[in-house]
C-alpha positions as CSV (number, residue, x, y, z in Angstrom):
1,X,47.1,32.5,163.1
2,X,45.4,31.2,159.7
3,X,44.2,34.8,159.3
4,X,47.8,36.6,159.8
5,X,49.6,33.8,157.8
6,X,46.6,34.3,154.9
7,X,47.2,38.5,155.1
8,X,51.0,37.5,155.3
9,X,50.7,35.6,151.9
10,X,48.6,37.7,150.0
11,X,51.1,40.8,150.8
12,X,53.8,38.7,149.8
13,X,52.2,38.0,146.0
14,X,51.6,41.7,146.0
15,X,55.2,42.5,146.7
16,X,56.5,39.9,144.6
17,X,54.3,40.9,142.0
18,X,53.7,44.2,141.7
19,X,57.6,45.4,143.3
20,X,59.9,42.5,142.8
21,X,58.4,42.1,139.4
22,X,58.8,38.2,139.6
23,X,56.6,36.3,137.2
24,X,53.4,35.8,138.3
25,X,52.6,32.3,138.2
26,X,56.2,31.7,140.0
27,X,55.1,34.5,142.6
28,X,51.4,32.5,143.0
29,X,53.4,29.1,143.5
30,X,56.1,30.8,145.8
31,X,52.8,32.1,147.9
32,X,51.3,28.7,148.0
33,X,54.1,26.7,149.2
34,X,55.1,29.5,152.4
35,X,51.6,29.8,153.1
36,X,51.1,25.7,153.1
37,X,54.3,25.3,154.8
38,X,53.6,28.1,158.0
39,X,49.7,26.7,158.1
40,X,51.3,22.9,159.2
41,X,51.2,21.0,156.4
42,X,54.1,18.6,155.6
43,X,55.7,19.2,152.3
44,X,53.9,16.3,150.3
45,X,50.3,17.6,151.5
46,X,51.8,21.1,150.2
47,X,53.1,19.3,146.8
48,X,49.6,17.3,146.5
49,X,47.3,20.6,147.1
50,X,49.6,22.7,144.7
51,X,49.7,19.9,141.6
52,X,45.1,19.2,143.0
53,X,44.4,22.8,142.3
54,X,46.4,23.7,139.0
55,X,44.7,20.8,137.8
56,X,41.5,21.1,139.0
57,X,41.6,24.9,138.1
58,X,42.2,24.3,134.5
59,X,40.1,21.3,133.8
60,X,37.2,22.2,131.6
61,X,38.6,25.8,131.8
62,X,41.5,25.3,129.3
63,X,38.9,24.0,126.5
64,X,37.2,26.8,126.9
65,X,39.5,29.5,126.9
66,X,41.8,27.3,124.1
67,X,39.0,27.6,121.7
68,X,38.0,31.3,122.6
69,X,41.6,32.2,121.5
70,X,41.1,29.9,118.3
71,X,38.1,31.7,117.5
72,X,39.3,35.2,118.3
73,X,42.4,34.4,116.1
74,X,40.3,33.9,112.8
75,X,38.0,36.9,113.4
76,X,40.9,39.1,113.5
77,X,42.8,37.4,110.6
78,X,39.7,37.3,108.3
79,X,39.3,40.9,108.6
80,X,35.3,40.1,109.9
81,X,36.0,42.4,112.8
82,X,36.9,45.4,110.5
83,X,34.2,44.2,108.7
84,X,31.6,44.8,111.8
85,X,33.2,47.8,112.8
86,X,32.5,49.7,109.0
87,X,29.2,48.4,108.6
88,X,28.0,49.7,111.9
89,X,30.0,53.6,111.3
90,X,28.1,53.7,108.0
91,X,24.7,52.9,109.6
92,X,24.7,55.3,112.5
93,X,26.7,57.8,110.8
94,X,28.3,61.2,112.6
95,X,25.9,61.9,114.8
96,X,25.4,58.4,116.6
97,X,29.4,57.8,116.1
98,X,30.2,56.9,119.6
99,X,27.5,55.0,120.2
100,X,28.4,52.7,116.9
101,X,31.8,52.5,118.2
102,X,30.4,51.3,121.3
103,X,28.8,48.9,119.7
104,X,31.8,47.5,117.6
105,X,33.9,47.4,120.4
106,X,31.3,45.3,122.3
107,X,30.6,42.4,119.7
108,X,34.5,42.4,118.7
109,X,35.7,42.5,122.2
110,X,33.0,39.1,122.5
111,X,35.4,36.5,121.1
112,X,38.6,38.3,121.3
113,X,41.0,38.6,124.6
114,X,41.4,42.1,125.2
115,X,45.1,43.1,124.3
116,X,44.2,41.4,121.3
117,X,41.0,43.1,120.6
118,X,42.8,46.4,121.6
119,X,45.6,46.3,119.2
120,X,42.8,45.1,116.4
121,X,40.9,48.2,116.7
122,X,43.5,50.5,117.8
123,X,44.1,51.3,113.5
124,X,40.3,51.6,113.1
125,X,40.2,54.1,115.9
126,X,42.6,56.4,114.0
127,X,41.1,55.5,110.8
128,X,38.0,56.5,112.4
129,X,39.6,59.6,114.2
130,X,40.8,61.2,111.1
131,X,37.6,60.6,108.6
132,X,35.3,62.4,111.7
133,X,37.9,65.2,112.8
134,X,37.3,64.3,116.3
135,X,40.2,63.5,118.4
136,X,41.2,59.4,118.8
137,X,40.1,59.6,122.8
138,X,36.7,61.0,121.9
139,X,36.5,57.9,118.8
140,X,38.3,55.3,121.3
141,X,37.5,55.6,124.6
142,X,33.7,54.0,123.8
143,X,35.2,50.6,121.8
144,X,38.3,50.3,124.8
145,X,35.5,50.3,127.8
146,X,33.2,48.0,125.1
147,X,36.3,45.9,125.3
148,X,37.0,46.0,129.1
149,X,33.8,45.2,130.2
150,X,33.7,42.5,127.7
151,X,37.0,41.6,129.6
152,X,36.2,41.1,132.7
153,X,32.3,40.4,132.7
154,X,31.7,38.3,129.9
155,X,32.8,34.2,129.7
156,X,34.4,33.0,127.9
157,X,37.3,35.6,129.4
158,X,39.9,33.7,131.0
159,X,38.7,35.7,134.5
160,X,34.9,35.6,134.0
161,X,35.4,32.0,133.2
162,X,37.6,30.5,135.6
163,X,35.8,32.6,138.8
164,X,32.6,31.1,137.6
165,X,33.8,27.6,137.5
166,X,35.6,28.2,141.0
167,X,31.9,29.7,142.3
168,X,30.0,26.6,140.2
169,X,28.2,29.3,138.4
170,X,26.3,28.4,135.1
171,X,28.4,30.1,132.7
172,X,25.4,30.9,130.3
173,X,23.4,32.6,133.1
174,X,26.2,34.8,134.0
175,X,26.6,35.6,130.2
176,X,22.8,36.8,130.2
177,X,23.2,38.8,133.7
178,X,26.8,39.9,132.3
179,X,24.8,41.5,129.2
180,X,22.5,43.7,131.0
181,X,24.7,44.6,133.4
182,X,27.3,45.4,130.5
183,X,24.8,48.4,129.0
184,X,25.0,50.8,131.5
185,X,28.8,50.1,132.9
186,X,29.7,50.6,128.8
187,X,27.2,53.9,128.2
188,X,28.4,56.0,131.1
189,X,32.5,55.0,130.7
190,X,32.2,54.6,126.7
191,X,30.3,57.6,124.9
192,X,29.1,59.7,128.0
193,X,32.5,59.5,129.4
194,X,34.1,60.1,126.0
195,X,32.0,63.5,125.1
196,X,34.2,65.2,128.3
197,X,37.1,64.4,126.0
198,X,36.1,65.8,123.2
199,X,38.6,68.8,123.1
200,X,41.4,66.6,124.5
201,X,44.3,67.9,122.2
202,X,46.8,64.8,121.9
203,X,48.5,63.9,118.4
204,X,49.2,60.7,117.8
205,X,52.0,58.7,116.1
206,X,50.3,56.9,113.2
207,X,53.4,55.0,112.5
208,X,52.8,52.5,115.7
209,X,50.1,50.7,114.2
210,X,51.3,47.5,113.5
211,X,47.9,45.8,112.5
212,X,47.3,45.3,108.5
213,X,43.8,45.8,107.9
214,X,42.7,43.0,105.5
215,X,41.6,44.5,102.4
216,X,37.9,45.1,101.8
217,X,37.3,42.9,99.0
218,X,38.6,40.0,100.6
219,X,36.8,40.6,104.1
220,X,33.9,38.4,104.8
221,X,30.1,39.2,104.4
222,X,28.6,40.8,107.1
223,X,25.6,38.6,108.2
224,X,28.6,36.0,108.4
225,X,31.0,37.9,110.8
226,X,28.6,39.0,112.7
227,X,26.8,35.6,113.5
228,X,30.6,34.0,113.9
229,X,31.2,36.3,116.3
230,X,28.2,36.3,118.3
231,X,28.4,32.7,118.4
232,X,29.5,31.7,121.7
233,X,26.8,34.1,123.2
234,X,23.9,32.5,120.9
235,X,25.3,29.3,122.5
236,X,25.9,29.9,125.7
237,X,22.7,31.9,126.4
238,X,20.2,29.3,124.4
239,X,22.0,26.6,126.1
240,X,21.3,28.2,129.4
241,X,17.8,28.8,128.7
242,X,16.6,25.8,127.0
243,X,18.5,23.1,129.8
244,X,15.7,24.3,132.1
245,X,12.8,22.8,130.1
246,X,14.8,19.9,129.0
247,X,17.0,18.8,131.9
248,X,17.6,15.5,131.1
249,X,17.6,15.8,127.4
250,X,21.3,14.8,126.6
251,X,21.6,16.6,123.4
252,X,20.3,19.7,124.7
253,X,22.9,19.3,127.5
254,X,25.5,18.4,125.7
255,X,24.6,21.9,123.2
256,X,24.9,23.9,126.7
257,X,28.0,22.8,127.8
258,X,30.3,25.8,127.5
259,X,33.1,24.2,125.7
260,X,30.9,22.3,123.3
261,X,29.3,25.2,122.2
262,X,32.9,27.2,121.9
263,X,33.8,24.4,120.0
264,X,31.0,24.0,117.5
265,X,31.7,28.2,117.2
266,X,35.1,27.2,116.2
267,X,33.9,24.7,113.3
268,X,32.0,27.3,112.5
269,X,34.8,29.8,112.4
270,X,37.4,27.7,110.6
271,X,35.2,27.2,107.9
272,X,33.5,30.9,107.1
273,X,36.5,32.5,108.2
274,X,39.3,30.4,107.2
275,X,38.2,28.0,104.6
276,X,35.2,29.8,102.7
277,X,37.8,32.6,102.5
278,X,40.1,30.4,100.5
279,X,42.7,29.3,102.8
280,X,43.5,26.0,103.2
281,X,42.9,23.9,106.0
282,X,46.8,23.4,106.9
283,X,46.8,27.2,106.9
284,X,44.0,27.5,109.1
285,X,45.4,25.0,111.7
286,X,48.5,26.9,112.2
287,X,46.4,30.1,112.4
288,X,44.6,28.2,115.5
289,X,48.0,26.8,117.1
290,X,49.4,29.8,116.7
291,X,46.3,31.1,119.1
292,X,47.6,29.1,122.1
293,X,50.9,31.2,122.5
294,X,48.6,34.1,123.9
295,X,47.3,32.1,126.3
296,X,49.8,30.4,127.9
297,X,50.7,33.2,130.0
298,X,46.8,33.6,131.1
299,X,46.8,29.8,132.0
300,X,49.6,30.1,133.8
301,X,48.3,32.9,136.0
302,X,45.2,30.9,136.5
303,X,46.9,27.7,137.0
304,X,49.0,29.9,140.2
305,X,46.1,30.9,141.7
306,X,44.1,27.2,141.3
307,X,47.0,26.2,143.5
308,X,46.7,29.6,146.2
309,X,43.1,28.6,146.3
310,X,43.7,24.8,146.9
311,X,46.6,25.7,149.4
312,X,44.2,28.0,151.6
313,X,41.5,25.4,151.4
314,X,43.7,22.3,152.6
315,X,45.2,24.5,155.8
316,X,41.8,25.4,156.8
317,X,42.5,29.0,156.2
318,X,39.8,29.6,153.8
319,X,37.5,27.8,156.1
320,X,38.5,29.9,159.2
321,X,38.0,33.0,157.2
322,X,34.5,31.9,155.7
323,X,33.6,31.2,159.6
324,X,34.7,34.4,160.7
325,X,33.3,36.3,158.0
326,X,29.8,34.9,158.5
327,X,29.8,37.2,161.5
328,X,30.5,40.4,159.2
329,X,27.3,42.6,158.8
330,X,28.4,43.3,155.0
331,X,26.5,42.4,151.7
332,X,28.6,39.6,150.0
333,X,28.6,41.2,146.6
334,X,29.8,44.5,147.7
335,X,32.7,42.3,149.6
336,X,33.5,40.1,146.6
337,X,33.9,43.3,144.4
338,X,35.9,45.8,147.4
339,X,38.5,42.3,147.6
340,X,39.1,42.2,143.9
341,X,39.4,46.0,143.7
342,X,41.9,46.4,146.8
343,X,44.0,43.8,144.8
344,X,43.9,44.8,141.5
345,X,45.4,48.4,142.7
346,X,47.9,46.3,144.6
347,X,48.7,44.6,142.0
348,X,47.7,45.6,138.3
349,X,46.1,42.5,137.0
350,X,42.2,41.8,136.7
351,X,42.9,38.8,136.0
352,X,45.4,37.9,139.1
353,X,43.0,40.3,141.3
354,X,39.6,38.4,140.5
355,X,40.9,35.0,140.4
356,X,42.9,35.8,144.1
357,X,39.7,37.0,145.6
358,X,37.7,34.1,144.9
359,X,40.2,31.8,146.5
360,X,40.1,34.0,149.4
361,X,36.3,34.5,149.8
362,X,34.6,31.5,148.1
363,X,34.1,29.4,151.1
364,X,32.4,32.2,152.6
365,X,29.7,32.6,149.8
366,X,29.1,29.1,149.4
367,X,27.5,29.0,153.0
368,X,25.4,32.1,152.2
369,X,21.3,31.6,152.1
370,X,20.0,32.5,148.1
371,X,23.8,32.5,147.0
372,X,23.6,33.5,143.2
373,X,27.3,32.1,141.9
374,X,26.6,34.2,138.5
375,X,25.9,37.7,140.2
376,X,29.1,36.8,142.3
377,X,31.1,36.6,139.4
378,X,29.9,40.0,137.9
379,X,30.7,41.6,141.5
380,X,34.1,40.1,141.3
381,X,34.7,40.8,137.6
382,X,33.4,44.4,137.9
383,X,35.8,44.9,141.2
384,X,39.0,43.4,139.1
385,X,38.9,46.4,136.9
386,X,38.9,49.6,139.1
387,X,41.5,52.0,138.5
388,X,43.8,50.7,136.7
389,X,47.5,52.7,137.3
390,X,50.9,52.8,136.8
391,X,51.4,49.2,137.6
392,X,48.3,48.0,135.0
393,X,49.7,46.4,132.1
394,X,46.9,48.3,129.9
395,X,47.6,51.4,131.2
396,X,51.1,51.6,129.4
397,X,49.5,50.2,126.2
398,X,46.5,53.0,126.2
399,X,49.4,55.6,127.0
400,X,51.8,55.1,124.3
401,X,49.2,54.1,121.4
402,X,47.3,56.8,122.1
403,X,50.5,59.1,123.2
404,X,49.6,60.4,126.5
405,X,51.6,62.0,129.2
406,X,51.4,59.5,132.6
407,X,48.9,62.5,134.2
408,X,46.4,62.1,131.0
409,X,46.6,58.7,131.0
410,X,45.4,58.5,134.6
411,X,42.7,61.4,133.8
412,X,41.1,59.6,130.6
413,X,42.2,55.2,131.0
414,X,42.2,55.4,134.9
415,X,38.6,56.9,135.4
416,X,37.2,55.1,132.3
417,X,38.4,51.9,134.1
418,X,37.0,53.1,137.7
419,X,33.4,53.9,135.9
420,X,33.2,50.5,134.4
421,X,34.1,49.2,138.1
422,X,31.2,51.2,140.2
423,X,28.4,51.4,137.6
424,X,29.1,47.6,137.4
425,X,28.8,47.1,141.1
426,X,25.6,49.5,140.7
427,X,24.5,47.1,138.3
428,X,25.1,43.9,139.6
429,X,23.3,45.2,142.9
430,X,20.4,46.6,141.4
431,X,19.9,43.3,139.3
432,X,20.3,41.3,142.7
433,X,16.8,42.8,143.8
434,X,14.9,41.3,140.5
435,X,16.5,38.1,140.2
């Protein structure tokens, strides 16, 4: 029974979510209470695991993604995004374009949460388009898979993030394995993907770019936007590093706690982004409260699935399925990425997808000889981002910017989301053998 009432449930958030159409973080909550209820639990045990896992889920994970949006906020206002974007085109020039792009898209889609990064350099991709005569798939498809993979790899992304903290993964670890994993998953869906594009014939309508480029003169240096936006992974990945030699040094661990060092990149921000740039610092505070409203939906979604999570854990159903999946002759990583990728067709979301299958399968992995959390969370991450369709928020955003019939969106968006998705389970599985 615990298994049927667990399938039961996670149809349920499907149907709710992807047919109903009923917000998410009701749908997750609507879940959690009939799958607490059916399992045996009286209603305060079901009231207590619900309130246990929302808070538990968002804990340290709200700093971090709260000051991720801050600091994504003031790259994008400050104009130091555009700013990395030129100065890269003008180095590698025509021949090396996509590759630049790639690039760009990578370090930009770094701080930045990905519809937010997407509309950013969805106006430098046409700018781009029309200076080169190619065509704006053959320009944008490299920066959009930079920016997917930055999505659903990388902390501190809300999904990255939050299944690493669920898996007790050190966050700067799975930032470094995230990186080389990222190179190949970005060549072969970014540029190599892009070149069988290149005589894609689509026109598209130049007066849906909302985003006002900051003028050049007013844009930040380079060496400044670039380090600003780098930041976090400088932070995270030194922090990770240098913890091992001094673990009990409390300033070194305080420097490699996630949140401190998003926070220190935010200092950094507000001041060489907001401040040096001659804003004032009352301006630059409603800049970063401001940030927050494009997060609360993300919390939300996290905060639903915290309480799915806690829900199966209290009824024992994510211990009976652990047990019973013990017995499965399967590789963990290649079932941590097929879970996330049979939901995230079900259902849309990376973020919903990645975050349910954790819930689902983290007691499992836990109990697994030479467990590495981090790799987990790539397996997962890369999984939460196959094929997204029809019922993929993105998908309608990459169809009308770049306007697309619903068959070409689902021969250029679809596939470049599916190769991100396999050569990052590739990836993630070669790097298993060396680590």
């Amino acid at each position: 029974m615990p298994l049927v009432i667990a399938l039961l449930g996670i149809l349920a958030l499907i149907l709710l979510i992807a047919v109903v159409k009923l917000d998410t973080f009701l749908s997750f909550v609507v879940v959690s209470l009939g799958i607490g209820i059916a399992s045996g639990l009286d209603v305060v045990e079901v009231g207590n695991a619900i309130q246990n896992g929302i808070g538990g889920t968002l804990g340290d994970l709200t700093l971090i993604i709260g000051f991720g949006a801050m600091l994504g906020k003031l790259v994008a206002e400050s104009g130091a995004a555009s700013k990395i974007t030129d100065a890269l085109l003008d180095k590698v020039g025509t021949k090396n374009l996509q590759w630049g792009l790639a690039l760009a898209g990578f370090i930009i889609g770094i701080p930045l949460f990905y519809n937010a990064g997407f509309i950013i350099v969805i106006p430098l991709i046409f700018a781009v388009a029309q200076a080169s005569g190619f065509n704006m798939l053959y320009v944008g498809i490299p920066m959009l898979a930079s920016l997917s993979v930055a999505h659903g790899y990388l902390p501190p992304h809300p999904s990255p993030a939050a299944i690493g903290i669920q898996l007790n993964a050190d966050l700067g670890k799975t930032l470094i394995y995230g990186l080389i994993v990222a190179i190949p998953a970005i060549a072969v869906a970014g540029p190599i993907f892009a070149k069988t594009l290149k005589n894609f014939d689509i026109t598209p309508d130049p007066t849906i770019f909302g985003f006002k480029p900051v003028p050049k003169e007013l844009q930040p240096g380079l060496g400044i936007s670039l380090l600003v936006a780098l930041m976090p992974v400088i932070l995270l990945s030194a922090g990770s590093v240098i913890k091992g030699y001094f673990p009990d040094n409390q300033f070194v661990l305080l420097i490699a706690q996630p949140y401190f060092g998003m926070l220190l990149s935010v200092f950094f921000a507000v001041y060489f982004l907001g401040i040096k740039q001659g804003r004032n610092l009352e301006d630059v505070s409603k800049s970063l409260a401001e940030s927050f409203k494009d997060i609360a939906v993300i919390l939300l979604i996290i905060a639903g699935a915290g309480a799915l999570k806690e829900i199966l854990s209290a009824s024992g159903t994510s211990t009976y399925i652990g047990e019973m999946l013990q017995h499965v002759n399967i590789n963990p990583l290649l079932l941590g990425w097929a879970t996330a990728a049979f939901i995230r067709i079900c259902v849309g979301s990376a973020t919903v997808s990645g975050l349910t299958a954790v819930g689902i399968l983290a007691p499992l992995f836990g109990s697994q000889p030479d467990f590495q959390p981090e790799l987990m969370v790539l397996a997962i991450g890369s999984g939460s981002l196959i094929m997204g369709h029809l019922n993929d928020g993105g998908f309608w955003l990459f169809k009308e910017y770049f306007n697309l019939s619903v068959k070409d969106t689902l021969k250029t968006w679809t596939v470049m989301e599916t190769l991100v998705s396999v050569v990052g389970l590739i990836g993630v599985m070669l790097l298993s053998l060396v680590v």
